[in-house]
PyMOL Python script that loads the backbone (N, CA, C, O; Angstrom):
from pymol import cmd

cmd.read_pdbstr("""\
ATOM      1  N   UNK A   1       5.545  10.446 -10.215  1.00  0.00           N
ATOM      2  CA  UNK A   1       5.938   9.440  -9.267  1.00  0.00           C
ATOM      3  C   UNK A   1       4.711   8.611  -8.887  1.00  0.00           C
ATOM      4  O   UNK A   1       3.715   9.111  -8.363  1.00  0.00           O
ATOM      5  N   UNK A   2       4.858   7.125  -9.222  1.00  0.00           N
ATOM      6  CA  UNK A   2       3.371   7.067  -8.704  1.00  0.00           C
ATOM      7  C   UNK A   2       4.289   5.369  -7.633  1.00  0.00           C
ATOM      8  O   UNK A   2       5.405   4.881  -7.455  1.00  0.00           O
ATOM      9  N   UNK A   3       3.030   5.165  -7.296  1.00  0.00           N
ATOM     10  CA  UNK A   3       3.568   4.131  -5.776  1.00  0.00           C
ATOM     11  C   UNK A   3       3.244   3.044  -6.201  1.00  0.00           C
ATOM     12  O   UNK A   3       2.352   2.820  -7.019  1.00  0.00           O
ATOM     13  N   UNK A   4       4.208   1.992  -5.480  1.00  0.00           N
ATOM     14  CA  UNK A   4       3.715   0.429  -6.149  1.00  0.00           C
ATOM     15  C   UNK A   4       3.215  -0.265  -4.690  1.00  0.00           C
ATOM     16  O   UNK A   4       3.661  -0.137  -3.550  1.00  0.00           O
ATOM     17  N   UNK A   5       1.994  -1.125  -5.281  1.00  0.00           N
ATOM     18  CA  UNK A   5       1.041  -1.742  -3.947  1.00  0.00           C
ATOM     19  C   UNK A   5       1.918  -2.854  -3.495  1.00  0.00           C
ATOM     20  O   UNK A   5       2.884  -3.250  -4.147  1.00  0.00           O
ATOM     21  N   UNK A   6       1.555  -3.324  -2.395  1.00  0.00           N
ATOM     22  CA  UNK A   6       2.419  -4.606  -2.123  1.00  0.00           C
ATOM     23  C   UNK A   6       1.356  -5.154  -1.406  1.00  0.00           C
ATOM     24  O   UNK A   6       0.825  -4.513  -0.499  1.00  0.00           O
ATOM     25  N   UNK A   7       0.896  -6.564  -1.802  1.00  0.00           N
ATOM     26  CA  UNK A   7      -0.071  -7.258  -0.954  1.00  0.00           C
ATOM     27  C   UNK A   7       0.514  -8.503  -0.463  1.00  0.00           C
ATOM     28  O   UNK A   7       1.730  -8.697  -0.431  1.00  0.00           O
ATOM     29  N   UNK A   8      -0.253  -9.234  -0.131  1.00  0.00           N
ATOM     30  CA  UNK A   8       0.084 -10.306   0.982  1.00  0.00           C
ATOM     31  C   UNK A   8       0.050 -11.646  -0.234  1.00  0.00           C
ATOM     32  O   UNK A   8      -0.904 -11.872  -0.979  1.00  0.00           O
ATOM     33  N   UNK A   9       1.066 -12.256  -0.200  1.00  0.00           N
ATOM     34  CA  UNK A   9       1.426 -13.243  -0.929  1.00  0.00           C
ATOM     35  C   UNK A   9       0.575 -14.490  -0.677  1.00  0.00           C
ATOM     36  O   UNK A   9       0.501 -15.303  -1.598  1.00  0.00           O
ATOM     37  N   UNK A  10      -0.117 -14.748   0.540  1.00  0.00           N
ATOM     38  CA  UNK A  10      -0.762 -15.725   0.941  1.00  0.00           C
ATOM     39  C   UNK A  10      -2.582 -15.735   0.609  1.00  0.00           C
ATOM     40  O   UNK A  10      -3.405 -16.648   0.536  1.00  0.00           O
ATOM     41  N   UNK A  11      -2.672 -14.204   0.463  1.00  0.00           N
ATOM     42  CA  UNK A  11      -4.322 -14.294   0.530  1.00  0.00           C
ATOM     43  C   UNK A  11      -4.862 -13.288  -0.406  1.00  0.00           C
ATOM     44  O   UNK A  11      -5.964 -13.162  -0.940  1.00  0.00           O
ATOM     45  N   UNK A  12      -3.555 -12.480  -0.457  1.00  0.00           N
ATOM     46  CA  UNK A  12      -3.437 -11.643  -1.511  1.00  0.00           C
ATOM     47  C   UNK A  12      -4.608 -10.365  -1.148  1.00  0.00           C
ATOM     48  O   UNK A  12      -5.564 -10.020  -1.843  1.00  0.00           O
ATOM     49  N   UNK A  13      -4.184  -9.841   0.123  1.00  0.00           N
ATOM     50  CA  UNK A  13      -4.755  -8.824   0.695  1.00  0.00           C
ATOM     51  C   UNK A  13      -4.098  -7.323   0.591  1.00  0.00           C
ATOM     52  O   UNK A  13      -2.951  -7.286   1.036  1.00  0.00           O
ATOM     53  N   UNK A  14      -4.571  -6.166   0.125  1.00  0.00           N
ATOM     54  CA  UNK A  14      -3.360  -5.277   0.229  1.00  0.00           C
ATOM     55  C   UNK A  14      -2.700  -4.626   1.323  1.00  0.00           C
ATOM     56  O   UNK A  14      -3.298  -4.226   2.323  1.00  0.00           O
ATOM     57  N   UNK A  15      -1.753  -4.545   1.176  1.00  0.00           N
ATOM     58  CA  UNK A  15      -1.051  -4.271   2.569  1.00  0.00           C
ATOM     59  C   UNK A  15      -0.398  -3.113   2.961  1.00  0.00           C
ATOM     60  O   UNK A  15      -0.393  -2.644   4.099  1.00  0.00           O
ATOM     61  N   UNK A  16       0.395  -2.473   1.543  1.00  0.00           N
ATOM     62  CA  UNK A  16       0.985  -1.097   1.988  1.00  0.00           C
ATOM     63  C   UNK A  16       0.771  -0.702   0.433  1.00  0.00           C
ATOM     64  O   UNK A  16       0.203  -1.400  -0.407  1.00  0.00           O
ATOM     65  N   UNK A  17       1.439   0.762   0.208  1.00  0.00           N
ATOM     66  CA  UNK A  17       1.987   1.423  -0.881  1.00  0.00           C
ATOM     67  C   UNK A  17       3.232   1.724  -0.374  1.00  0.00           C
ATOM     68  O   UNK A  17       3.526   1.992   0.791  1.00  0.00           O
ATOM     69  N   UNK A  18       4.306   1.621  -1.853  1.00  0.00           N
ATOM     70  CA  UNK A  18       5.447   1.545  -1.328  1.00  0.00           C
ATOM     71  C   UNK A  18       5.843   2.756  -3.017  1.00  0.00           C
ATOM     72  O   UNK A  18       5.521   2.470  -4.171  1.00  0.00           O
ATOM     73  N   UNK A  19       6.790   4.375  -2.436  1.00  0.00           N
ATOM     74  CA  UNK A  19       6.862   5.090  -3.717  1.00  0.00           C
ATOM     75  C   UNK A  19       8.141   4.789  -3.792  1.00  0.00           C
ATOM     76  O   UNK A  19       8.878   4.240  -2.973  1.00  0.00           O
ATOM     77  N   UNK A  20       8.421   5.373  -5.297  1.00  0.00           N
ATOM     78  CA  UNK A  20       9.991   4.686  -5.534  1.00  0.00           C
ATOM     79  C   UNK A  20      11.177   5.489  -4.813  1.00  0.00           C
ATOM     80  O   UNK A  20      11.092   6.640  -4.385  1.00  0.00           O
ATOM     81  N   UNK A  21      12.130   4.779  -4.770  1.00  0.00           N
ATOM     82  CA  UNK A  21      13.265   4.921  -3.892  1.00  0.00           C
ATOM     83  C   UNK A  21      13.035   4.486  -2.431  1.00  0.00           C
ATOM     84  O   UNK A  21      13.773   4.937  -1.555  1.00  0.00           O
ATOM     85  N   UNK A  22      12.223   3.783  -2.189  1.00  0.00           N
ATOM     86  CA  UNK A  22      11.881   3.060  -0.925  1.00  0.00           C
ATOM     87  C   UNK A  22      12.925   2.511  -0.650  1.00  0.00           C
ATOM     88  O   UNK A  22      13.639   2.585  -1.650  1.00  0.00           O
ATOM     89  N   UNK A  23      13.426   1.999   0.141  1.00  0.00           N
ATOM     90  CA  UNK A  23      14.742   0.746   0.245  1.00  0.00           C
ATOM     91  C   UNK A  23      14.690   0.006   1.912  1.00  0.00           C
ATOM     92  O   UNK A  23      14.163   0.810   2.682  1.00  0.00           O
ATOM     93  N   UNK A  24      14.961  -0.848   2.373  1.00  0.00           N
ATOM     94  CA  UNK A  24      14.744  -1.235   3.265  1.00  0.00           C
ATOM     95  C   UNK A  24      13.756  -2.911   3.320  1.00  0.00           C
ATOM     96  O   UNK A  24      13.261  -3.497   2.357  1.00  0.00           O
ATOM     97  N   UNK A  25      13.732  -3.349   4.881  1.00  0.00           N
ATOM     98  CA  UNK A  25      13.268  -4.394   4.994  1.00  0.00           C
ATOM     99  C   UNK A  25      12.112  -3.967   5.813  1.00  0.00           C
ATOM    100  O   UNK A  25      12.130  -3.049   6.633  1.00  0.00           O
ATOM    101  N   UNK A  26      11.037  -4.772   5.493  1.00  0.00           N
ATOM    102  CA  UNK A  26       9.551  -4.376   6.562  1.00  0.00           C
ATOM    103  C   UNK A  26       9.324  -5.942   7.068  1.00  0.00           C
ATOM    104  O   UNK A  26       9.696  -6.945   6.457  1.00  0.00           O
ATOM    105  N   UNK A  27       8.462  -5.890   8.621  1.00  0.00           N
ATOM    106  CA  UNK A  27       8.158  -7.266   8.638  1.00  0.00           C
ATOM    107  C   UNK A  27       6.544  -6.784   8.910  1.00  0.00           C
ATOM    108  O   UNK A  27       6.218  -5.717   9.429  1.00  0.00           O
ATOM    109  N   UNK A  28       5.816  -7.623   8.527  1.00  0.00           N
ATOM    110  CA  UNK A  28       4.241  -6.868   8.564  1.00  0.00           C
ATOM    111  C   UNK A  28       3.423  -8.197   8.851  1.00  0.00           C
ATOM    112  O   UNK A  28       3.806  -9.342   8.611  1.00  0.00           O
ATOM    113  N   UNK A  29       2.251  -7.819   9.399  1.00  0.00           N
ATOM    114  CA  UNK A  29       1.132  -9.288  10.013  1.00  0.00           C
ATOM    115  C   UNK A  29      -0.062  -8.855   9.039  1.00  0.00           C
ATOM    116  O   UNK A  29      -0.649  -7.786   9.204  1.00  0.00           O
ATOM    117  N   UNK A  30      -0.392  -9.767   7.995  1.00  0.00           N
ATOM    118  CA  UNK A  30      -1.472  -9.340   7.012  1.00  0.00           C
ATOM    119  C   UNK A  30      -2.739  -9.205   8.015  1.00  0.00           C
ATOM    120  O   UNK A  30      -2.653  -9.828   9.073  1.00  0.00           O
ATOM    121  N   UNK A  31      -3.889  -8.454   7.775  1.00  0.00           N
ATOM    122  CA  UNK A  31      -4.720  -8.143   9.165  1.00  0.00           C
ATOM    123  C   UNK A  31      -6.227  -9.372   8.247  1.00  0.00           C
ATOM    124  O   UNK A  31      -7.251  -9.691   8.852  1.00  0.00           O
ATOM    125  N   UNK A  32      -5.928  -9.792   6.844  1.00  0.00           N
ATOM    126  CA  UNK A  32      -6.813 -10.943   7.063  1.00  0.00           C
ATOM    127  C   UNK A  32      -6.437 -12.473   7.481  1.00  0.00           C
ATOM    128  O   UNK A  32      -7.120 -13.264   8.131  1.00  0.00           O
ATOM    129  N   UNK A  33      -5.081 -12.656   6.881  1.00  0.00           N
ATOM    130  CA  UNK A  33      -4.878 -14.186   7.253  1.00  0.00           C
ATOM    131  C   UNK A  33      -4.052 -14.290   8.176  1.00  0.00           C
ATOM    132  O   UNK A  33      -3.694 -15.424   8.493  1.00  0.00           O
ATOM    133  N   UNK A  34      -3.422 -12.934   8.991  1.00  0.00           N
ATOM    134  CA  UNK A  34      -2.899 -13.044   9.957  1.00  0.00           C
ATOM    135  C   UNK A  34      -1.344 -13.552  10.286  1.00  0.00           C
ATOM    136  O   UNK A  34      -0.863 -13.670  11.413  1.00  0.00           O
ATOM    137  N   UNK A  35      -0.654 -13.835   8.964  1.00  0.00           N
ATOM    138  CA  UNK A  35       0.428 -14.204   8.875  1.00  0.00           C
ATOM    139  C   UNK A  35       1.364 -13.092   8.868  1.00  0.00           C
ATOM    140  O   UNK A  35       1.058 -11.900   8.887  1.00  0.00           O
ATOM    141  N   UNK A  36       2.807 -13.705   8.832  1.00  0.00           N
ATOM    142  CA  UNK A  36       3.450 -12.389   9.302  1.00  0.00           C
ATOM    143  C   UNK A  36       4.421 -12.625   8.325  1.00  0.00           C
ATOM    144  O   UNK A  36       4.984 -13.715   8.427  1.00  0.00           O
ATOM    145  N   UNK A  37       4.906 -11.619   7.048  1.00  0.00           N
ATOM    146  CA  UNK A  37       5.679 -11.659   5.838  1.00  0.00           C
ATOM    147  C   UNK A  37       6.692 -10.547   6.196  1.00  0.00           C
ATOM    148  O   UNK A  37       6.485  -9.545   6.880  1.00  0.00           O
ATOM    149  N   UNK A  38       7.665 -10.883   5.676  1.00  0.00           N
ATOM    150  CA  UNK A  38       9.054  -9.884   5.199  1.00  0.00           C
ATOM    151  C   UNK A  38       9.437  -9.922   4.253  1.00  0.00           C
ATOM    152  O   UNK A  38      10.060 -10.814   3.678  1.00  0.00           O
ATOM    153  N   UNK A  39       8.983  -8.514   3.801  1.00  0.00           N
ATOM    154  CA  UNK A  39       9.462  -7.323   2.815  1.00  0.00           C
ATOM    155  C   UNK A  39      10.712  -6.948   2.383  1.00  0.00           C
ATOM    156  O   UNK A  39      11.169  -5.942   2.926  1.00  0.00           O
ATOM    157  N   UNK A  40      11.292  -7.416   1.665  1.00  0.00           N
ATOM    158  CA  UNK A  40      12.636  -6.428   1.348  1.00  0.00           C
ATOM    159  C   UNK A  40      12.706  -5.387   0.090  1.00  0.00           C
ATOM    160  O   UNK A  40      12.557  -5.687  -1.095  1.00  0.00           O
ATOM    161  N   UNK A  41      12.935  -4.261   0.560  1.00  0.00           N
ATOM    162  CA  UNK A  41      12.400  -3.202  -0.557  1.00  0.00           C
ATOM    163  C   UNK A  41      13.549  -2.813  -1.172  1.00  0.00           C
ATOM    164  O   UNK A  41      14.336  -2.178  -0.469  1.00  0.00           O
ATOM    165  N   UNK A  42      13.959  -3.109  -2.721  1.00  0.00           N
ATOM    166  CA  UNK A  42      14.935  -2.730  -3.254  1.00  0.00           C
ATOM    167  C   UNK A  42      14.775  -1.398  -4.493  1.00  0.00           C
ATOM    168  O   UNK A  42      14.159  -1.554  -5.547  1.00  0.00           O
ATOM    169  N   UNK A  43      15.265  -0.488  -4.206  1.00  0.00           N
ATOM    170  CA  UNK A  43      15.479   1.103  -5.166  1.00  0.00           C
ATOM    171  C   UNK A  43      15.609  -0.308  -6.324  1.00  0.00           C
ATOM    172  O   UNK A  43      16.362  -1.270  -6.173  1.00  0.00           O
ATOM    173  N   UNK A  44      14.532  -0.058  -7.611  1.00  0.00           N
ATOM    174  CA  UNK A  44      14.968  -0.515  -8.628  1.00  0.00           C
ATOM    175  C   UNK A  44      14.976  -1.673  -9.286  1.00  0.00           C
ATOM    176  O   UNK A  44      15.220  -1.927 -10.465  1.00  0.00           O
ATOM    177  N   UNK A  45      14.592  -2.546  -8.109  1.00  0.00           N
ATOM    178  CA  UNK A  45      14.074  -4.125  -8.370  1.00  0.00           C
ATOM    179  C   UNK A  45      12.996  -3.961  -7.733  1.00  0.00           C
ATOM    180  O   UNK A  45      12.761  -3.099  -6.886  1.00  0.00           O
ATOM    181  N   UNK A  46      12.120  -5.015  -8.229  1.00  0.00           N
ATOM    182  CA  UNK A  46      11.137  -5.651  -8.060  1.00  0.00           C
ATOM    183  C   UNK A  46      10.720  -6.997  -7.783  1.00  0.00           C
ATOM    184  O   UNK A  46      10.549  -7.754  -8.739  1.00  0.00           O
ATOM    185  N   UNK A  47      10.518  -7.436  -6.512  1.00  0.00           N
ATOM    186  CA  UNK A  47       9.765  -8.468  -6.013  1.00  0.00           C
ATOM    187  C   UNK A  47       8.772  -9.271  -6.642  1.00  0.00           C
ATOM    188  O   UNK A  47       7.849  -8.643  -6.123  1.00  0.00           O
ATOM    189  N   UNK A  48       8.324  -9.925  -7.160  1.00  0.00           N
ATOM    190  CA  UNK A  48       6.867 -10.339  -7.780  1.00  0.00           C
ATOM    191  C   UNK A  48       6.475 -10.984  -6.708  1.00  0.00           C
ATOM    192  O   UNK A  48       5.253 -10.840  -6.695  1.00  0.00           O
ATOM    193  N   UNK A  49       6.719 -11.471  -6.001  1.00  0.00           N
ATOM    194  CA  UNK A  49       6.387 -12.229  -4.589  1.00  0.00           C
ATOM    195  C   UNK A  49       5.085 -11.739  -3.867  1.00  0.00           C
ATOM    196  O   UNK A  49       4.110 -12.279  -3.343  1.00  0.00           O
ATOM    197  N   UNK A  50       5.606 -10.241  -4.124  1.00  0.00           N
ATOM    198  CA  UNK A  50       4.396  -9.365  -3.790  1.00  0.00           C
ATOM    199  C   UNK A  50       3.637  -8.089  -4.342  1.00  0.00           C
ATOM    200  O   UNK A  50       2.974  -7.181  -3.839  1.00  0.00           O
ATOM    201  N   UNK A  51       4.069  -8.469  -5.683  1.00  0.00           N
ATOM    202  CA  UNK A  51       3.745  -7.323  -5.914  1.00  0.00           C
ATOM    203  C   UNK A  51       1.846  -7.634  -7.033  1.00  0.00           C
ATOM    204  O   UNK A  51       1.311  -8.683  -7.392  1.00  0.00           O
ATOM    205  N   UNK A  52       1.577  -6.702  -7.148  1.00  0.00           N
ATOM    206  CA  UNK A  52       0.050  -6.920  -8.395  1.00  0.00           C
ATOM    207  C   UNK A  52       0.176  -7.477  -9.341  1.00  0.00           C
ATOM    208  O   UNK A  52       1.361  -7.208  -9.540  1.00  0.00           O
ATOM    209  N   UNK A  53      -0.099  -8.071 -10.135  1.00  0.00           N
ATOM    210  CA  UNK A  53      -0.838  -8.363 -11.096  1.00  0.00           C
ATOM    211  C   UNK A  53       0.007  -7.546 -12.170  1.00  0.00           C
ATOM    212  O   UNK A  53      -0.598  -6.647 -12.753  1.00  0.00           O
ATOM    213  N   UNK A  54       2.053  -7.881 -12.663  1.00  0.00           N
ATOM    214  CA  UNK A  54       2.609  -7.600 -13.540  1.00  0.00           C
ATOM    215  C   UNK A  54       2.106  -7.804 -14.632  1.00  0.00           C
ATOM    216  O   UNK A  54       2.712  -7.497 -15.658  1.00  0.00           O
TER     217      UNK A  54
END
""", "prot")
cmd.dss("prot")
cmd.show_as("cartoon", "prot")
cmd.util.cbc("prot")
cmd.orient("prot")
């Protein structure tokens, strides 16, 4: 099982680890550019919005 990073779409700071079967919505304030993003975590899809360097 390994965890997928999720960074900040704006400055591209890292922000959490997220392991699979996560599911849910996060709202989070990146702690460098200070903006505030929402997360929606889907079992099985993938975001590129936020995710590394596919």
């Amino acid at each position: 099982m390994t965890a997928t990073t999720i960074y900040c779409r704006y400055c591209h700071q890292r922000l959490f680890d997220i392991v699979p079967g996560t599911r849910g919505r996060i709202e989070i304030k990146c702690s460098r550019c200070r903006k505030i993003l929402r997360v929606t975590l889907m079992d099985g899809e993938k975001n590129k919005d936020y995710l590394a360097k596919e």
